[in-house]
C-alpha positions in Angstrom: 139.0 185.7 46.4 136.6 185.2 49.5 137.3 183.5 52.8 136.3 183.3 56.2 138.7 182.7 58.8 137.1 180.5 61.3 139.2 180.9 64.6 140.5 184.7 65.0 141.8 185.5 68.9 141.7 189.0 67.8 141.9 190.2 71.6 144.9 188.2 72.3 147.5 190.8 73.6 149.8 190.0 70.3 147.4 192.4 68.6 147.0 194.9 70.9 148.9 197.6 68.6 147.6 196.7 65.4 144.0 195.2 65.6 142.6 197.3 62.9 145.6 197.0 60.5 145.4 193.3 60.9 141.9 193.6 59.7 143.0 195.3 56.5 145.8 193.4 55.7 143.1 190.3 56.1 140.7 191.8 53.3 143.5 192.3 50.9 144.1 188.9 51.5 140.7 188.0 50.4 139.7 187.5 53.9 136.2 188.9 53.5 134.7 187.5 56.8 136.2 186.0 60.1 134.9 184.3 63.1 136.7 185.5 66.6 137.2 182.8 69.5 135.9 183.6 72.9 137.5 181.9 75.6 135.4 183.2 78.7 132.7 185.9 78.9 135.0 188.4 79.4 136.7 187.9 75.8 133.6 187.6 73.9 132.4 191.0 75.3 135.6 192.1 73.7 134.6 190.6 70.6 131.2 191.9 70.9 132.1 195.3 70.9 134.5 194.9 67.9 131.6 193.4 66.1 129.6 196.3 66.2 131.6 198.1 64.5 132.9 195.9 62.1 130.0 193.6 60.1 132.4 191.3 58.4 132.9 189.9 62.0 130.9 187.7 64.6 132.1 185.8 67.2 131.3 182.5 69.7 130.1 183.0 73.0 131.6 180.8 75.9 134.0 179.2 78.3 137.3 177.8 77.3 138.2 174.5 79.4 141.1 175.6 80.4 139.0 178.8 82.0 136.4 176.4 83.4 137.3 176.5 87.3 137.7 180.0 87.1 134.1 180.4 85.3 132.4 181.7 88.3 128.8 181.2 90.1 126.8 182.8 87.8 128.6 182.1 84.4 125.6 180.2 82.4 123.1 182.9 83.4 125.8 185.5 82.4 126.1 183.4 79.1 122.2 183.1 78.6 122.0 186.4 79.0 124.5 187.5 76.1 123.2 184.9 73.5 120.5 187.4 72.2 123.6 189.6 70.5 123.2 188.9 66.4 127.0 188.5 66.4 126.8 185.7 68.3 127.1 182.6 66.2 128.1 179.7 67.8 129.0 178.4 71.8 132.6 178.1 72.9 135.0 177.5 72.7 134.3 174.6 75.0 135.1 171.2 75.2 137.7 169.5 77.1 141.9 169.4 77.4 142.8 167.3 79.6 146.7 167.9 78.4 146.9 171.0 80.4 144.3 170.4 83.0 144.6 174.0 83.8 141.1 173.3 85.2 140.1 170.2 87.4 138.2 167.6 84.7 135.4 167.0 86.8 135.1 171.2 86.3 135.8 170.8 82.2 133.0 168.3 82.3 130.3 170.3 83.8 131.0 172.9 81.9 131.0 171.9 79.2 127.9 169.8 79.7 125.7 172.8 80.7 126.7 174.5 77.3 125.7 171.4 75.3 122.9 171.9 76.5 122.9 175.6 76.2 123.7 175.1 72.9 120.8 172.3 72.1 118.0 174.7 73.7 118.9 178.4 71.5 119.7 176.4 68.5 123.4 177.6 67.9 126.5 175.4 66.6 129.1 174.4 69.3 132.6 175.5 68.7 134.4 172.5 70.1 138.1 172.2 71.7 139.6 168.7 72.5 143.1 167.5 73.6 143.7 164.1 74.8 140.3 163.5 75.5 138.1 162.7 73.1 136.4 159.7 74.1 134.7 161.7 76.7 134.2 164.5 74.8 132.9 162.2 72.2 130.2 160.2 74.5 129.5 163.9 75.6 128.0 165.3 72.3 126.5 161.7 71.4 124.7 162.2 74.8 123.5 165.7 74.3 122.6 164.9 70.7 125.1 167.0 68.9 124.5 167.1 65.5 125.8 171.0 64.3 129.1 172.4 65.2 133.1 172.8 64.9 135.8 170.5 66.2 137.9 173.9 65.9 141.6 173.0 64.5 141.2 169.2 64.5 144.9 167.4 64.9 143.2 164.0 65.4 143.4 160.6 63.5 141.1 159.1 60.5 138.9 156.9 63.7 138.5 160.5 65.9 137.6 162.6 61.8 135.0 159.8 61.1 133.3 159.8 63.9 133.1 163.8 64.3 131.6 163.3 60.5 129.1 161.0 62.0 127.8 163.5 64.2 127.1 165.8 61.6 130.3 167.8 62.1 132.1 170.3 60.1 136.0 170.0 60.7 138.0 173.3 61.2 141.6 172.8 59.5 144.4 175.1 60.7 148.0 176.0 60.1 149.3 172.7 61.4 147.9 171.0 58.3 151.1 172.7 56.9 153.4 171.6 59.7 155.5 168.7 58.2 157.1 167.9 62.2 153.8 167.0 63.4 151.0 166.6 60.9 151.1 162.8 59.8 147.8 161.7 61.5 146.2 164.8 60.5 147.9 164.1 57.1 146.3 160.3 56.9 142.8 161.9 58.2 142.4 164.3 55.4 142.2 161.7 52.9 138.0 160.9 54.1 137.4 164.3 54.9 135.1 165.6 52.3 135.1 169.0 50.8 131.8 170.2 52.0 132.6 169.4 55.5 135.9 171.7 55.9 135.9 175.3 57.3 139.0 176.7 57.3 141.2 179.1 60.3 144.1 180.6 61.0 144.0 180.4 64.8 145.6 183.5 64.9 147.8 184.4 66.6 148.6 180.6 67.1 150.1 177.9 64.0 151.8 180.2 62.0 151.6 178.0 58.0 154.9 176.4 57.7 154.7 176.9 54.2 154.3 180.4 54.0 156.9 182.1 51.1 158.0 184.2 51.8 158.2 183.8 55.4 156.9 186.2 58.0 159.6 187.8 60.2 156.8 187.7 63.2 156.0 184.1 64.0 152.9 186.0 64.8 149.8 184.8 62.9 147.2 186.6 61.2 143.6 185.9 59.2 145.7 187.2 55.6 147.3 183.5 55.6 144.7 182.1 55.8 145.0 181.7 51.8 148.0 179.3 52.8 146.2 177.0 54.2 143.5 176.6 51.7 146.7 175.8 49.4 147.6 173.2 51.2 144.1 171.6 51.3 143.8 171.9 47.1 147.1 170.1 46.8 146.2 167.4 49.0 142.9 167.0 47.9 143.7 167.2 44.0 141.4 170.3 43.9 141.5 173.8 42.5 142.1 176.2 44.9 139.1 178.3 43.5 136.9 175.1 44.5 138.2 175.4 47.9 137.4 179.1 48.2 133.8 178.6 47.0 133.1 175.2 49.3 134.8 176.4 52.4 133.2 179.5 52.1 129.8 178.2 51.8 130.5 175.9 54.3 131.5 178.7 56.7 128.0 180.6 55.8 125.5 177.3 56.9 127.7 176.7 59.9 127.2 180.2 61.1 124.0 181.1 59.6 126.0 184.0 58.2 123.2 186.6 56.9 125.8 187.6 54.1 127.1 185.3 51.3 129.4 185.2 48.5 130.7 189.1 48.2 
């Protein structure tokens, strides 16, 4: 088997102890490659450094909405300045959550908006967050002409997934595909999303799969269940699971640019 898990917060403190054992226990899983999130410059140095040292890893480059009014003065030339690192594969996580509004929304949009454009002048994919407000987000990446990136862990309805697939979106799908309680529009959405637009990620720690057997005593998740998800994609889709491995992965690899393909 070979995947590539998508959305890794491999410097959240739930792995401080065991970052490299998580690692492992990922490749046994078949977890060949993974992605890891940056939420603010100071993560994605994190990530850079653990990239170096591990080449079945990249990682995104950029600033979190909820970490936009803490961003700082200098924080796009700080960003510009980074974006020459080969692991660097995408910009974000950005976007806009105006559930939380743990930053202002005028900061979220400005923010945001200087890494579209970021984003449109080095060529890279945008790694995109959203909660409760994607009609601006939305008329945000059709005004920055948008065309290549992630809506990371999409949770939205059919309308929201057709119109990310208009831009020319891939759609990340995470653990709360498998989450019975609160899944439904997700559930209704999957049914137009096409094969060769799905990337798949854990999220981890976050959205432990619900359908998990047997189940973890951690609630903590991890890139080796990832494989759960992809189940749960193949028996909503009708589709082998060994077609899902192959598309996700290559979908994973023109997203990123990945220099490596199939193992």
């Amino acid at each position: 088997m070979a995947w590539c898990d998508v959305g890794v917060n491999l410097f959240s403190e739930q792995f401080t102890t065991d970052r490299e054992q998580v690692l492992a226990r990922a490749h046994m899983a078949g977890v060949q490659r993974q992605i890891l999130i940056a939420s603010d410059l100071a993560e994605c140095q994190h990530n850079i450094n653990w990239c170096q040292l591990h080449a079945d890893c990249s990682t995104s480059a950029g600033i979190h909405p909820h970490q936009a009014s803490k961003a700082g003065p200098n924080w796009l030339q700080q960003l510009q300045s980074i974006l020459t690192n080969n692991d660097i594969v995408a910009i974000g996580e950005c976007g806009l959550d105006f559930n939380r509004n743990f930053s202002s929304q005028a900061d979220q949009i400005d923010v945001f908006s200087k890494q579209l454009q970021l984003a449109n002048e080095v060529a890279l994919p945008v790694y995109l967050h959203e909660r409760d407000a994607f009609d601006t987000q939305y008329q945000l990446l059709k005004d920055y002409g948008i065309k290549h990136g992630i809506a990371h862990c999409f949770t939205g309805d059919s309308t929201q997934l057709k119109a990310y697939l208009d831009l020319g979106l891939y759609i990340g799908i995470t653990g709360w595909l498998c989450d019975d309680r609160r899944n439904q529009a997700l559930l209704d959405a999957i049914t137009y999303l096409p094969l060769d637009r799905i990337c798949l990620g854990t999220d981890a720690p976050y959205l432990l799969p619900k359908n998990l057997s047997p189940k973890p005593k951690s609630r903590r998740n991890e890139p080796a269940y990832l494989p759960a998800i992809a189940e749960r994609v193949a028996q909503l889709k009708g589709l082998s699971l060994h077609d899902v491995e192959v598309q996700c992965w290559q979908n994973s690899v023109t997203l990123f640019n990945l220099e490596r393909g199939m193992p």
